[in-house]
N, C-alpha and C positions, 0 to 999 in steps of 0.2 A: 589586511584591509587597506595597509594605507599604501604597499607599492603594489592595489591594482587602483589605488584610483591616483596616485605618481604615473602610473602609464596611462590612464585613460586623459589627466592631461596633457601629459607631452604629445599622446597622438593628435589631441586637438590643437593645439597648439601647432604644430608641426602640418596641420592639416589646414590651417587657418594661414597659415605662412605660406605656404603653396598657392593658395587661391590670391593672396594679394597681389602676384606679378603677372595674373595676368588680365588684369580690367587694363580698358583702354583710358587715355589720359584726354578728356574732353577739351583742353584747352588747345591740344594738337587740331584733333577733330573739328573743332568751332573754327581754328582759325582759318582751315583748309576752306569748310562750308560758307565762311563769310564770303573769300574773294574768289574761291574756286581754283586756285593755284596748287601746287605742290610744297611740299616742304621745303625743299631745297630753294627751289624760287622765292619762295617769303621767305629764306634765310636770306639770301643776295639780296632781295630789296631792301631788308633791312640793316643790311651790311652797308652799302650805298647809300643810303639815309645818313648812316651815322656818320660816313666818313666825307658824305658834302657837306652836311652839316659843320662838320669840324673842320673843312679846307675852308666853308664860307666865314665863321667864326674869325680863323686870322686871318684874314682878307685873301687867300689866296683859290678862289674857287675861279676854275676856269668856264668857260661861255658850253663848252662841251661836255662835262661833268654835268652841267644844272640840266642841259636837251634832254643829255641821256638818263638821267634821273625821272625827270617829266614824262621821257618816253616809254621807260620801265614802271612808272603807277601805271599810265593809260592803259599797260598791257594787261596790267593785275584785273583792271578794274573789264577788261575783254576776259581774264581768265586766260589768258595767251602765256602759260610757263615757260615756254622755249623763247619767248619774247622778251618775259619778264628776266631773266636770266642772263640773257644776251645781253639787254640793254644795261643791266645793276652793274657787271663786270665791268661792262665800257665806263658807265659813271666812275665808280670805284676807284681804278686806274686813274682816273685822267682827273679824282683827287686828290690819289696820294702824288702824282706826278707834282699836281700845283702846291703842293706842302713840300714836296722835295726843292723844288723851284725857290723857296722864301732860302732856303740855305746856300743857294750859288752865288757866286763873289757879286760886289757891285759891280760894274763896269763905268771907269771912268773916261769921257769926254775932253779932251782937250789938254790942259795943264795940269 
């Protein structure tokens, strides 16, 4: 009696574990439906968010990082992925450039 119902759990169990991998994960799903983008693209903008953030932080945010930042929400908020994308990378770049920038020597003037 007791290793048929040792196997009627393990089967459930084992049967219970299967079904868990494959619901879908709503917080993917919601954020796709909020701004109509793809994954990849809300990863980049959110990757450009963080890293202007962080050049603007120690003063080194360039004038072209913030456009193309601006210019990558407007795309979200169009739902324009290949925009959104386009534009994050350019931000990105151009602020770890200006964080790279705060480490180049001083240059001095005169005497």
């Amino acid at each position: 009696m007791s290793k048929v119902l040792l196997a009627l759990t393990s089967a459930a169990l084992l049967g219970l574990s299967g079904c868990a991998g494959t619901e879908t994960k709503p917080a993917d799903t919601a954020a796709v439906a909020k701004t109509g983008i793809s994954a990849e693209a809300q990863a980049a903008l959110s990757a450009a968010q963080a890293a202007v953030k962080d050049a603007k932080a120690k003063n080194a945010l360039w004038t072209t990082a913030d456009a193309a930042l601006k210019a990558a929400e407007a795309a979200a908020a169009k739902s324009d992925s290949d925009m959104v994308i386009k534009q994050s990378k350019l931000a990105s770049d151009h602020a770890k450039k200006g964080l790279a920038q705060l480490n180049y020597p001083t240059l001095k003037v005169g005497n």
